[in-house]
CHARMM-style PDB file with segment names, atoms N, HN, CA, C and O in Angstrom:
ATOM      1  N   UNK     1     -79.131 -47.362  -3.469  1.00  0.00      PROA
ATOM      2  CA  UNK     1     -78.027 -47.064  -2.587  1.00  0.00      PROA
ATOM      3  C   UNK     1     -78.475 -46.031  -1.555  1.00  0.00      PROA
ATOM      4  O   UNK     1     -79.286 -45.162  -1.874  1.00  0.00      PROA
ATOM      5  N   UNK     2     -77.971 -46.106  -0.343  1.00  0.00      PROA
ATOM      6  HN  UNK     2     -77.312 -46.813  -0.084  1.00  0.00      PROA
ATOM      7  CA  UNK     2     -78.470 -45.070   0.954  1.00  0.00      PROA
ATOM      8  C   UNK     2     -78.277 -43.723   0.213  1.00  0.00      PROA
ATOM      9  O   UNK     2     -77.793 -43.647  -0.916  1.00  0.00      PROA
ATOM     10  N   UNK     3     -78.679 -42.714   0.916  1.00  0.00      PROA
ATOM     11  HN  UNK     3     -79.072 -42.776   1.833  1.00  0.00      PROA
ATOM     12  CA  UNK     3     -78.336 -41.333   0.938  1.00  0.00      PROA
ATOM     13  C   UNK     3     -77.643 -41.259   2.392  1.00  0.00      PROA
ATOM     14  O   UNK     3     -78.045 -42.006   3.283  1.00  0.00      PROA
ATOM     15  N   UNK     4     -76.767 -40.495   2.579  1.00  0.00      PROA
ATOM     16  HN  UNK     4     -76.440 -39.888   1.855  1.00  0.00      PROA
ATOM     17  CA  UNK     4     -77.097 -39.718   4.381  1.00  0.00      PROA
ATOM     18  C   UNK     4     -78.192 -38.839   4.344  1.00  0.00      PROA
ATOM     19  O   UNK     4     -78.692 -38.253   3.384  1.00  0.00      PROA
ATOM     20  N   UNK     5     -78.562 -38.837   5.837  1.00  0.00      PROA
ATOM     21  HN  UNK     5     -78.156 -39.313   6.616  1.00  0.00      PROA
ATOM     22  CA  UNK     5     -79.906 -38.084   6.375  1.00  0.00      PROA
ATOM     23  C   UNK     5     -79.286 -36.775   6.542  1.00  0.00      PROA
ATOM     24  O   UNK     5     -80.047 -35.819   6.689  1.00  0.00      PROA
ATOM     25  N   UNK     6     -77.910 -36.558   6.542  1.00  0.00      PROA
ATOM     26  HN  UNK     6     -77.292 -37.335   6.422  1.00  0.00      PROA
ATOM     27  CA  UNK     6     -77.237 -35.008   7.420  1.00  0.00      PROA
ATOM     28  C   UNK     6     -76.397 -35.099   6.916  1.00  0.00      PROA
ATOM     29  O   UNK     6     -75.973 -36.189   6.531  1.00  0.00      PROA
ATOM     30  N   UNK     7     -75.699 -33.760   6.674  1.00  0.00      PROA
ATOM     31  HN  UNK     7     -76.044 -32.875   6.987  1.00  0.00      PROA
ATOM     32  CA  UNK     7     -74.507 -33.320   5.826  1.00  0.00      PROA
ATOM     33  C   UNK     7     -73.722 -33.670   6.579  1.00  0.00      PROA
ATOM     34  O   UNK     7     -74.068 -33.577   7.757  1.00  0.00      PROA
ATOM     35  N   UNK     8     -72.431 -34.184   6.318  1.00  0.00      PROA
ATOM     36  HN  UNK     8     -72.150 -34.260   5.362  1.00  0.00      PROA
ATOM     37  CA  UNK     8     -71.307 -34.361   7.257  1.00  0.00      PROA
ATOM     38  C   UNK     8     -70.144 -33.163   7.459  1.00  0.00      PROA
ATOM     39  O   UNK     8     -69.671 -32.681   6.430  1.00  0.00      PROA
ATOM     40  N   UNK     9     -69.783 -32.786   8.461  1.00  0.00      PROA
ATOM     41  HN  UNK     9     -70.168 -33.178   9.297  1.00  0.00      PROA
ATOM     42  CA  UNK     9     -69.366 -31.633   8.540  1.00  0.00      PROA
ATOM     43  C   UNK     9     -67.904 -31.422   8.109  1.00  0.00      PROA
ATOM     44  O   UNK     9     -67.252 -32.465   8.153  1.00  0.00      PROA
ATOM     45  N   UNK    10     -67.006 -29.980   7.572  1.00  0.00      PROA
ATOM     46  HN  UNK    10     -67.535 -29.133   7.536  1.00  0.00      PROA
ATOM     47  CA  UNK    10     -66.273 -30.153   7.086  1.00  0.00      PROA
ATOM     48  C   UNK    10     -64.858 -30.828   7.755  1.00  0.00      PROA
ATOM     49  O   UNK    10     -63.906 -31.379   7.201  1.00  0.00      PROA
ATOM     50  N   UNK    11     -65.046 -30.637   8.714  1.00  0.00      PROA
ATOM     51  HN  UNK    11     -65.819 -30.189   9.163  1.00  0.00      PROA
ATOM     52  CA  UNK    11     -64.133 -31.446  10.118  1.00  0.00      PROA
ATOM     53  C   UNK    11     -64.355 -33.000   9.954  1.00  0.00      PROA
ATOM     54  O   UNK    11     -63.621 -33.983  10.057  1.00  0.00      PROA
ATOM     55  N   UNK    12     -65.171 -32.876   9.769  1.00  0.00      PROA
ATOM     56  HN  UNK    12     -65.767 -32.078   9.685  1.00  0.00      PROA
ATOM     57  CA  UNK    12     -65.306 -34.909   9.815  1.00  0.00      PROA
ATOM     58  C   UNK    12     -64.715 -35.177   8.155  1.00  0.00      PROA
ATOM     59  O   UNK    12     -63.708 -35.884   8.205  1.00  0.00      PROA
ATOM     60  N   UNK    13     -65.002 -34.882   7.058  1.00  0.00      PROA
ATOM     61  HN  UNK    13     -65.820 -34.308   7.018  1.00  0.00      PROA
ATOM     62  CA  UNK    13     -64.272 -35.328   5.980  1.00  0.00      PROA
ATOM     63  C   UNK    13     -62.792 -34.920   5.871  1.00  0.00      PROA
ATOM     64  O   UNK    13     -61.965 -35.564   5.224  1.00  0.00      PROA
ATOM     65  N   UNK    14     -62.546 -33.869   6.513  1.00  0.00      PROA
ATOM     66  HN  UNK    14     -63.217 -33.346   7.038  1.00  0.00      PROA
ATOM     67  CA  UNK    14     -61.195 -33.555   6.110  1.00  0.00      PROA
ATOM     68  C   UNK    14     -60.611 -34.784   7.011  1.00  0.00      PROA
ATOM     69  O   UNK    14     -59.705 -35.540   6.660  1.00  0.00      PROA
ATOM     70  N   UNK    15     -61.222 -34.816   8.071  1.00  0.00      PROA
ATOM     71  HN  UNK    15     -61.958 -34.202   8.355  1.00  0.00      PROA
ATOM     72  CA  UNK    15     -59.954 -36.318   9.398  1.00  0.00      PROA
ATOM     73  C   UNK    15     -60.241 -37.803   7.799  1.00  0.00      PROA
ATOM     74  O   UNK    15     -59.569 -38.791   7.502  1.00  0.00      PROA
ATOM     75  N   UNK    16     -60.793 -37.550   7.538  1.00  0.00      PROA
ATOM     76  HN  UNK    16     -61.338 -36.748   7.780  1.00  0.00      PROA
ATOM     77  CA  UNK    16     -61.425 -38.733   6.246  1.00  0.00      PROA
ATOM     78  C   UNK    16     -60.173 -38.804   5.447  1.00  0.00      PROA
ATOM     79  O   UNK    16     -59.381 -39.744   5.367  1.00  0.00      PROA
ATOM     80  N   UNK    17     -60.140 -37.713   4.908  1.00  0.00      PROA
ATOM     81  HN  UNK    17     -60.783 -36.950   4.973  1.00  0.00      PROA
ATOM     82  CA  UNK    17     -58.980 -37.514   3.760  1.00  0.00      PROA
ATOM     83  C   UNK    17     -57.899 -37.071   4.429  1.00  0.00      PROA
ATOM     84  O   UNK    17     -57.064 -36.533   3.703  1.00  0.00      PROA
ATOM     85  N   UNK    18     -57.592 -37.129   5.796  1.00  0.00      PROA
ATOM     86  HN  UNK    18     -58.271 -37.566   6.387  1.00  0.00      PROA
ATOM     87  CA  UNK    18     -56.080 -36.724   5.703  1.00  0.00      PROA
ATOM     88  C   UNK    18     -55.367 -38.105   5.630  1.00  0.00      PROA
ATOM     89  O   UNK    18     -54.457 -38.035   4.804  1.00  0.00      PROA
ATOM     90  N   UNK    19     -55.426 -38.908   6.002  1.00  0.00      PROA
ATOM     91  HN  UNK    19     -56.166 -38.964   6.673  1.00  0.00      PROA
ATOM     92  CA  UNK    19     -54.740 -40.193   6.101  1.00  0.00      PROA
ATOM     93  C   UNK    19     -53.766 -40.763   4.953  1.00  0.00      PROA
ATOM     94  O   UNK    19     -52.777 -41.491   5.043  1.00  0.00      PROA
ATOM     95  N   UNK    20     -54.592 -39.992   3.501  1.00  0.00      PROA
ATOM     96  HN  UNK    20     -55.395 -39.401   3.428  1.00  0.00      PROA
ATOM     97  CA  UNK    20     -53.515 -40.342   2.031  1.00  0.00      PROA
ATOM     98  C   UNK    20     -52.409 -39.405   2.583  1.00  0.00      PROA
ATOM     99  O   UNK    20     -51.288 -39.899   2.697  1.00  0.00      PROA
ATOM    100  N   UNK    21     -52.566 -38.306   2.885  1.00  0.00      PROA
ATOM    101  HN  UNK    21     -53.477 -37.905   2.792  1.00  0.00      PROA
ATOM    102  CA  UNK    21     -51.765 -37.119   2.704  1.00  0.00      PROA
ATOM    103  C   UNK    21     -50.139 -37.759   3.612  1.00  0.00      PROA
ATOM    104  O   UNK    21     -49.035 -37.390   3.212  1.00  0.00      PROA
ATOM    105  N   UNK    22     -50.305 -38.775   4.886  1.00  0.00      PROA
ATOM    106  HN  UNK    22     -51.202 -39.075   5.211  1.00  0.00      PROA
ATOM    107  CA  UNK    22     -49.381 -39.297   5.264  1.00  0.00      PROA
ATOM    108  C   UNK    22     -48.743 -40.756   4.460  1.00  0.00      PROA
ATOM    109  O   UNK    22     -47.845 -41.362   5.045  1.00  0.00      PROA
ATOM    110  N   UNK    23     -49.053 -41.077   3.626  1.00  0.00      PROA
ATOM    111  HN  UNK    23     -49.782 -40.585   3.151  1.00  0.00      PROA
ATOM    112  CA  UNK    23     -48.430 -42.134   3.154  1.00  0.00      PROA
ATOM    113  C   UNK    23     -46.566 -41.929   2.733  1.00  0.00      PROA
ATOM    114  O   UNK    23     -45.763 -42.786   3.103  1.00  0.00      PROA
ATOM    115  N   UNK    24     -46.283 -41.133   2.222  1.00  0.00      PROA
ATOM    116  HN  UNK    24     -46.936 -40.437   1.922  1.00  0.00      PROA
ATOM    117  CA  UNK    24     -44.924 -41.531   1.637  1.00  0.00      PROA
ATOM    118  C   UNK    24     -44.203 -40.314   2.199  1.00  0.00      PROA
ATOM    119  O   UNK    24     -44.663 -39.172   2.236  1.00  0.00      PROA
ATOM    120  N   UNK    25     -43.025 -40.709   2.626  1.00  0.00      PROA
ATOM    121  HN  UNK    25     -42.652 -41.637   2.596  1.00  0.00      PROA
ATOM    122  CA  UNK    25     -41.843 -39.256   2.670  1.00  0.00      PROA
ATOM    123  C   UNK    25     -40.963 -39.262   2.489  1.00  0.00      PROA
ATOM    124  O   UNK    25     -40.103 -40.143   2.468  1.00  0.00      PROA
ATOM    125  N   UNK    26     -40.984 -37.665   2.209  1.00  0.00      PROA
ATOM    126  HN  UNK    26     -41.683 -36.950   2.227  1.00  0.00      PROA
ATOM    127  CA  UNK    26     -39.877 -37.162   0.711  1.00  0.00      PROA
ATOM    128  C   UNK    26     -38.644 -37.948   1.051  1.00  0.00      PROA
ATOM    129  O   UNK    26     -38.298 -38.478   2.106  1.00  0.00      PROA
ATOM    130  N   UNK    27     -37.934 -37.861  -0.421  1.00  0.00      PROA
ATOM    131  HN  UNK    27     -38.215 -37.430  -1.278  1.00  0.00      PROA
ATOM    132  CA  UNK    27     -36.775 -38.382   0.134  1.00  0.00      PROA
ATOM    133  C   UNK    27     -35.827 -37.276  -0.179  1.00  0.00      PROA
ATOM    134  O   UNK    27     -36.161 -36.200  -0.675  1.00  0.00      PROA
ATOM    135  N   UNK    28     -34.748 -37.590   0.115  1.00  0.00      PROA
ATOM    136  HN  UNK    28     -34.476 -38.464   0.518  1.00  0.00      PROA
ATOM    137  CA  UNK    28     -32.906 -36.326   0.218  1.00  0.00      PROA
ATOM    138  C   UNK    28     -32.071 -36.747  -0.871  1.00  0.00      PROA
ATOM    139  O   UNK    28     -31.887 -37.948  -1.071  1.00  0.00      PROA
ATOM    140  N   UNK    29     -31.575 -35.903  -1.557  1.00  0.00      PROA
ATOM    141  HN  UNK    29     -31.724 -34.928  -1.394  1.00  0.00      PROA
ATOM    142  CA  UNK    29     -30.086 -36.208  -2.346  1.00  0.00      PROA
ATOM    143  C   UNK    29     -29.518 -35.439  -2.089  1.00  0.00      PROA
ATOM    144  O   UNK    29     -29.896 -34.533  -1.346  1.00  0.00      PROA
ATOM    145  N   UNK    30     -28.224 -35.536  -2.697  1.00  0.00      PROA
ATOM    146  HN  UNK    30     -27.918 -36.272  -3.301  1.00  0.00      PROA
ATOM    147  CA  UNK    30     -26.958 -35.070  -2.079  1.00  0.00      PROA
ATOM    148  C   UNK    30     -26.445 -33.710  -2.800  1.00  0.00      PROA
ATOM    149  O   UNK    30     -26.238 -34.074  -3.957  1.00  0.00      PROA
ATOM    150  N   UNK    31     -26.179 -32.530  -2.723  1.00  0.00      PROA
ATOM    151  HN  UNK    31     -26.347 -32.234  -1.783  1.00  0.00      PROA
ATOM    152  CA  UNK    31     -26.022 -31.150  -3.162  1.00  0.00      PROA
ATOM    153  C   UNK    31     -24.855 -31.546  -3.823  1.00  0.00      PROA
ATOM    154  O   UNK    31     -23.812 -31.785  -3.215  1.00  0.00      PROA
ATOM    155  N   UNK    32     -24.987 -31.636  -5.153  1.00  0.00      PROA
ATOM    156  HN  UNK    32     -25.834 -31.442  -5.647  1.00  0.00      PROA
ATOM    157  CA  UNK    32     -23.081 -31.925  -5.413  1.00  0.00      PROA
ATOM    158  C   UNK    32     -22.292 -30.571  -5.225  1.00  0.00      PROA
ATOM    159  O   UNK    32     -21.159 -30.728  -5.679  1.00  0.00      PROA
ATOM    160  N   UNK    33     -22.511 -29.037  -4.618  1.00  0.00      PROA
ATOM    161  HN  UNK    33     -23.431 -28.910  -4.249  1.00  0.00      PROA
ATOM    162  CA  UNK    33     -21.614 -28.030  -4.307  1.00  0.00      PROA
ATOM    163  C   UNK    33     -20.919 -28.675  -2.922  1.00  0.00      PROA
ATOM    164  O   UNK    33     -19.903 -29.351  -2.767  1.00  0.00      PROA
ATOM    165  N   UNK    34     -22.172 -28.035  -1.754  1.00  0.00      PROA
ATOM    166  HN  UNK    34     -22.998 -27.486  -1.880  1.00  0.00      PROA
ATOM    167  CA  UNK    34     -21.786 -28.281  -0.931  1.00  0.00      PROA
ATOM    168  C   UNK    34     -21.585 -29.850  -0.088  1.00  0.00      PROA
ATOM    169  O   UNK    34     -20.905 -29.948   0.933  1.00  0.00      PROA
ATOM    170  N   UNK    35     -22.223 -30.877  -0.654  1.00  0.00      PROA
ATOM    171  HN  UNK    35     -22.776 -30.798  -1.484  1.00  0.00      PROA
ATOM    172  CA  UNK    35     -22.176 -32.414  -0.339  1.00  0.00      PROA
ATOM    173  C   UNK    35     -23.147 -32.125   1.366  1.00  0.00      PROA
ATOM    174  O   UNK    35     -22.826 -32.630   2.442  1.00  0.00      PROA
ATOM    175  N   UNK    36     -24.224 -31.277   1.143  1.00  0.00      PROA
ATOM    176  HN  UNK    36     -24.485 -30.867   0.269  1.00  0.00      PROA
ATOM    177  CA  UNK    36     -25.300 -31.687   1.687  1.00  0.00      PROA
ATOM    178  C   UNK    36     -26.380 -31.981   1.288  1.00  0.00      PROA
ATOM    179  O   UNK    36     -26.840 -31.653   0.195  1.00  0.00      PROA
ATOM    180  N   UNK    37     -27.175 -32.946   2.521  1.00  0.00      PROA
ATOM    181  HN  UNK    37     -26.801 -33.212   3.409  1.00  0.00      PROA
ATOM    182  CA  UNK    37     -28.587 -32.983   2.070  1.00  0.00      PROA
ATOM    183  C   UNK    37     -29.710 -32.053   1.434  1.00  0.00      PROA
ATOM    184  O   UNK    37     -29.811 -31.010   2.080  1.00  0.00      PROA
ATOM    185  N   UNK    38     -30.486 -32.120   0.475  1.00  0.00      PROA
ATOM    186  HN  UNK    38     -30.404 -32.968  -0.050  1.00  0.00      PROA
ATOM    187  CA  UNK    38     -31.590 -31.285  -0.076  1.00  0.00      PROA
ATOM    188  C   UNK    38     -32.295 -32.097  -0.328  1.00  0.00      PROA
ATOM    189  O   UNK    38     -32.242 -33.298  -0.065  1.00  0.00      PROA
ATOM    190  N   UNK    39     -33.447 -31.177  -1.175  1.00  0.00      PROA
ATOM    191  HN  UNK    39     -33.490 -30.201  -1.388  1.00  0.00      PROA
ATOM    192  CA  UNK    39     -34.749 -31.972  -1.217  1.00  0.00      PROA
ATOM    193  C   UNK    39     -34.633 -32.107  -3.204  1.00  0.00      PROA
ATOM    194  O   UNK    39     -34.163 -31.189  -3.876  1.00  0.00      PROA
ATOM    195  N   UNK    40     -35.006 -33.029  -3.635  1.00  0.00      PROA
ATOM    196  HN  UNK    40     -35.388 -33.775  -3.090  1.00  0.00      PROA
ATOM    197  CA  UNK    40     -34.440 -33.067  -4.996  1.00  0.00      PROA
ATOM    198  C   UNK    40     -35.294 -32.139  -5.721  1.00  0.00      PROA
ATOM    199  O   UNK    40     -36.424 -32.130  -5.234  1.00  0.00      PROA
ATOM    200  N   UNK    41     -35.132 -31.225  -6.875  1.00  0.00      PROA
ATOM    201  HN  UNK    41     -34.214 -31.232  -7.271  1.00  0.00      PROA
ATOM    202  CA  UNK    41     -35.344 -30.705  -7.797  1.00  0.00      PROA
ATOM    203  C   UNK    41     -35.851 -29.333  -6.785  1.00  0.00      PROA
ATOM    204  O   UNK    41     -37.031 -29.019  -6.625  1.00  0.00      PROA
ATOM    205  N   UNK    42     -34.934 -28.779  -6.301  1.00  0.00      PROA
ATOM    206  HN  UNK    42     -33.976 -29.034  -6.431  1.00  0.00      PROA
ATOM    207  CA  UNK    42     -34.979 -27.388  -5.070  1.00  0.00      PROA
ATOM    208  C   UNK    42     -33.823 -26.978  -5.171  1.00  0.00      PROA
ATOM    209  O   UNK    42     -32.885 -27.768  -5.272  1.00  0.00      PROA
ATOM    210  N   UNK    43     -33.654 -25.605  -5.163  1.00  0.00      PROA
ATOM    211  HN  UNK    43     -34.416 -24.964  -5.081  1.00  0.00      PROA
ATOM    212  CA  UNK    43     -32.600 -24.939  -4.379  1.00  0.00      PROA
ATOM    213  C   UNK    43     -31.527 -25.729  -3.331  1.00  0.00      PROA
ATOM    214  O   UNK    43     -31.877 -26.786  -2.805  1.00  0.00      PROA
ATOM    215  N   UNK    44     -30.556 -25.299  -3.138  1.00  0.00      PROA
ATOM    216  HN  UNK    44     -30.272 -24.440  -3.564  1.00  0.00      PROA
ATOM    217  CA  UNK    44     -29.846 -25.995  -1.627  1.00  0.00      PROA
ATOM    218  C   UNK    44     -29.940 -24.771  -0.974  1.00  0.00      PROA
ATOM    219  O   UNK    44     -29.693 -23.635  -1.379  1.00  0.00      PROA
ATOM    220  N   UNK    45     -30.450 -25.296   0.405  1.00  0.00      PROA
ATOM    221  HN  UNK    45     -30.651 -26.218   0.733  1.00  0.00      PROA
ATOM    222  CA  UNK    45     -30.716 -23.769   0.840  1.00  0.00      PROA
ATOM    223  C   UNK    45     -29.124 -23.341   1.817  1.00  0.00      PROA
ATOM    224  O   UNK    45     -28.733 -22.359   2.448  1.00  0.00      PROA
ATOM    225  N   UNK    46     -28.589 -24.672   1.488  1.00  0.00      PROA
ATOM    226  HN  UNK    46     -28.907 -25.469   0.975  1.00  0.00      PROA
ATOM    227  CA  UNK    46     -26.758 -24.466   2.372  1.00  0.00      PROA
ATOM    228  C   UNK    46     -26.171 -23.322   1.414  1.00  0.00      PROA
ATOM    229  O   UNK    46     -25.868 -22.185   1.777  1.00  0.00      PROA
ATOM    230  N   UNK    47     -26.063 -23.877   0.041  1.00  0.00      PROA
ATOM    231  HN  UNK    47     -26.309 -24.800  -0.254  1.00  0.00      PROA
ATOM    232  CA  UNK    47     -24.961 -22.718  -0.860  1.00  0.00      PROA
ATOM    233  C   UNK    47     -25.890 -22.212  -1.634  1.00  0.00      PROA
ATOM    234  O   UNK    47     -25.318 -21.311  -2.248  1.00  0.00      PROA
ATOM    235  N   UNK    48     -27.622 -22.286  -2.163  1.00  0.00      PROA
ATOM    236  HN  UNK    48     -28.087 -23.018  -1.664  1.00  0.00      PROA
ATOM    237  CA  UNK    48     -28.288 -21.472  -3.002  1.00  0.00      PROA
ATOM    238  C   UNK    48     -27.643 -22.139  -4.711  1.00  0.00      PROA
ATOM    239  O   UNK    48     -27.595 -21.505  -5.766  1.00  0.00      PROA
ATOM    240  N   UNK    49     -27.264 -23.434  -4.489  1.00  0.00      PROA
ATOM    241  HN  UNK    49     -27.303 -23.949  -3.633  1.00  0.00      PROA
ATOM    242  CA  UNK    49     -26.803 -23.421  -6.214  1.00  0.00      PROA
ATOM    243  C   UNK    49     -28.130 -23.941  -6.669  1.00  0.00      PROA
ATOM    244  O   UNK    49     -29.116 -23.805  -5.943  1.00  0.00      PROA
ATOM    245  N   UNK    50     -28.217 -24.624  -8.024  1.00  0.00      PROA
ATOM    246  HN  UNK    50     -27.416 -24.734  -8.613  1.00  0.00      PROA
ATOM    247  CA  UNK    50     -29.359 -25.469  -8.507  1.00  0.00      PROA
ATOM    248  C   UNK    50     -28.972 -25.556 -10.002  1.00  0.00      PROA
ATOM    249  O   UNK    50     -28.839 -24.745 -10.919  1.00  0.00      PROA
ATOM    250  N   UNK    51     -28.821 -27.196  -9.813  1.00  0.00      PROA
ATOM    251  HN  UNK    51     -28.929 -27.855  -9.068  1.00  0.00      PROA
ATOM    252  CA  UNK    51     -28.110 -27.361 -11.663  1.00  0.00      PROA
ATOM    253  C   UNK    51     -26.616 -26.977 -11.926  1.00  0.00      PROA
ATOM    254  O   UNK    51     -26.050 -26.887 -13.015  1.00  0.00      PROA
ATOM    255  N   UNK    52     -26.122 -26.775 -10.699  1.00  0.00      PROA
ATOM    256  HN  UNK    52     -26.582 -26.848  -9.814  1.00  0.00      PROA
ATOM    257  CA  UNK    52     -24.479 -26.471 -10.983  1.00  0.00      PROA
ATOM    258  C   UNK    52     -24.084 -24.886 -11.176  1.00  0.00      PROA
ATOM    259  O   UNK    52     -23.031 -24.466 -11.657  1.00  0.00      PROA
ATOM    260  N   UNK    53     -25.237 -24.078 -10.663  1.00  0.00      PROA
ATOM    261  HN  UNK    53     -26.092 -24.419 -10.273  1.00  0.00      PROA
ATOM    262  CA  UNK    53     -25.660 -22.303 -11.032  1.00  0.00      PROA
ATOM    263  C   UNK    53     -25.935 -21.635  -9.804  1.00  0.00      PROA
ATOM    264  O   UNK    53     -26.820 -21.973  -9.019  1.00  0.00      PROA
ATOM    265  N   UNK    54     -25.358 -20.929  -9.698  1.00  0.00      PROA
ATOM    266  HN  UNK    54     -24.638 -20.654 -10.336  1.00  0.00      PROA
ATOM    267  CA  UNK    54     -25.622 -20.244  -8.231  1.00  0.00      PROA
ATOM    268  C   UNK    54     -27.138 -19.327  -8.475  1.00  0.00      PROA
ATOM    269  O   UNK    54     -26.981 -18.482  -9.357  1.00  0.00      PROA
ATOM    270  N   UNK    55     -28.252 -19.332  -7.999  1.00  0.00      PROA
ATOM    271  HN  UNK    55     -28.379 -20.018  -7.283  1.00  0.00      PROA
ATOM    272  CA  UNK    55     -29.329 -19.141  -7.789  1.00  0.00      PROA
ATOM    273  C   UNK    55     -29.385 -17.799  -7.039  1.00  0.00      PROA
ATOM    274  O   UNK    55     -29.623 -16.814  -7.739  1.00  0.00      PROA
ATOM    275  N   UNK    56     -29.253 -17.664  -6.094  1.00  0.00      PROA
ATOM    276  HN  UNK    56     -29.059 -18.464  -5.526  1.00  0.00      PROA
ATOM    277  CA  UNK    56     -29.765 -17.066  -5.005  1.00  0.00      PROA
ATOM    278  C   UNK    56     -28.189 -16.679  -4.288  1.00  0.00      PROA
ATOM    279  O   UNK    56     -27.145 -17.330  -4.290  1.00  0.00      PROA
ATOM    280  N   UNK    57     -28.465 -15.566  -3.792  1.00  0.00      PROA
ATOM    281  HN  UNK    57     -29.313 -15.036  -3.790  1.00  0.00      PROA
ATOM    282  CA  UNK    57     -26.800 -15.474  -2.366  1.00  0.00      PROA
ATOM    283  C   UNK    57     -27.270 -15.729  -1.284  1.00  0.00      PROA
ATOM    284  O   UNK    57     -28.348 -15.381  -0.803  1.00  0.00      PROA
ATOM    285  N   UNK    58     -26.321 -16.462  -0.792  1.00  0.00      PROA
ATOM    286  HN  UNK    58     -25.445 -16.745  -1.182  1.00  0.00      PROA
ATOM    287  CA  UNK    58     -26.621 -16.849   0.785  1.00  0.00      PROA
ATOM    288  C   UNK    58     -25.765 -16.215   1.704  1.00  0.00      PROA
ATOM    289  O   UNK    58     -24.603 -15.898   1.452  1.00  0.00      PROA
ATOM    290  N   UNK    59     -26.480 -15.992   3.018  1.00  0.00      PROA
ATOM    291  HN  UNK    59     -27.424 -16.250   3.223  1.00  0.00      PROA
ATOM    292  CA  UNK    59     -25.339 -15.137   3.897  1.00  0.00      PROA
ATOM    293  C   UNK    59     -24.646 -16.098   4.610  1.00  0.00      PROA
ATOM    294  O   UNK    59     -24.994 -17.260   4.823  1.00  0.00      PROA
ATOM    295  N   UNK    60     -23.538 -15.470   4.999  1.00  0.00      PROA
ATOM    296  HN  UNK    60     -23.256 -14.527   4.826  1.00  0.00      PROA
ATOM    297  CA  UNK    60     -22.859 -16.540   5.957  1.00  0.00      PROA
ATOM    298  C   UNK    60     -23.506 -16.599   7.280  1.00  0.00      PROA
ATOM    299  O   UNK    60     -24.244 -15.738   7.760  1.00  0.00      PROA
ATOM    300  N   UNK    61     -23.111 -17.819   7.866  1.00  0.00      PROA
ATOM    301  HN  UNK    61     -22.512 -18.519   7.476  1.00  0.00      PROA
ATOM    302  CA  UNK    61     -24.256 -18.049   9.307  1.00  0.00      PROA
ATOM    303  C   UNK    61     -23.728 -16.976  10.103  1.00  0.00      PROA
ATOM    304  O   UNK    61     -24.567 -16.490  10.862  1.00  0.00      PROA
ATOM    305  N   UNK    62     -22.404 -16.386  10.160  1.00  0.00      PROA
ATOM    306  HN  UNK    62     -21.723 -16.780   9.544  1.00  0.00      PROA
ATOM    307  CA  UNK    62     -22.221 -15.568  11.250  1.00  0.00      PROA
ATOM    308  C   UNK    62     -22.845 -14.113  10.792  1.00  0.00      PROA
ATOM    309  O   UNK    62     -23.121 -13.377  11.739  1.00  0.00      PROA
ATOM    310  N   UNK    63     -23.048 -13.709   9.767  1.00  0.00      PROA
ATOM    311  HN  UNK    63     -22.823 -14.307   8.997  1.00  0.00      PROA
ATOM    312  CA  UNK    63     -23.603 -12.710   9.478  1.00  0.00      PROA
ATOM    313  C   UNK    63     -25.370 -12.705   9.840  1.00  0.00      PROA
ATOM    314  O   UNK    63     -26.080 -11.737  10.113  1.00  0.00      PROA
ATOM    315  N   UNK    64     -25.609 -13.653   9.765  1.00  0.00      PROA
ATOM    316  HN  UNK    64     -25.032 -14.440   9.543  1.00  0.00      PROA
ATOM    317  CA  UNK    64     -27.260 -13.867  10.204  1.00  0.00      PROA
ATOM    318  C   UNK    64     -27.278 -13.935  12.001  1.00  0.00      PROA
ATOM    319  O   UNK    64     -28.329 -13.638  12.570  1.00  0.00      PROA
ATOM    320  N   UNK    65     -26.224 -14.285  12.704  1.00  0.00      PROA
ATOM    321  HN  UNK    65     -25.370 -14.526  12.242  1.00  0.00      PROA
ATOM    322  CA  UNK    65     -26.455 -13.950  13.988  1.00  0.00      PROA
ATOM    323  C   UNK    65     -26.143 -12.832  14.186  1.00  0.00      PROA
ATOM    324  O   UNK    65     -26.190 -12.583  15.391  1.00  0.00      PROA
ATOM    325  N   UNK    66     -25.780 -11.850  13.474  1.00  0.00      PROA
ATOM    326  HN  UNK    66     -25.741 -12.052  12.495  1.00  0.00      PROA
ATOM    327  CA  UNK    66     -25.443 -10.631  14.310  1.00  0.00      PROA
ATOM    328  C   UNK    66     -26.793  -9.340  13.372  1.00  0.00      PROA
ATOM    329  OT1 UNK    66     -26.881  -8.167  13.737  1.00  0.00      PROA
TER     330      UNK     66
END
């Protein structure tokens, strides 16, 4: 079987291997607090619940603009 004559550089294998890295995307379920989108088995980052448990406090949006 060949060898290569020259190392291939780390730029050229990584463009090699990125191509798996795009195959599939994530999919969304539905927050049963707030009945928004999330990413499944995460936090909701709308109300901070997870598992029916409030996690985390979230501020209200008007408190984050000021």
């Amino acid at each position: 079987m060949p060898n290569p004559k020259r190392k291939h550089s780390k730029a050229r294998r990584d463009k090699r291997r990125s191509s798996n890295s795009k195959l599939c995307v994530s999919s969304l379920s539905i927050c049963p607090q707030c009945k928004k989108p999330r990413m499944p088995h995460k936090i909701c980052p709308h109300c901070g619940y997870y598992n029916g448990k409030p996690v985390i406090a979230i501020e209200a949006a008007e408190e984050k603009k000021k």
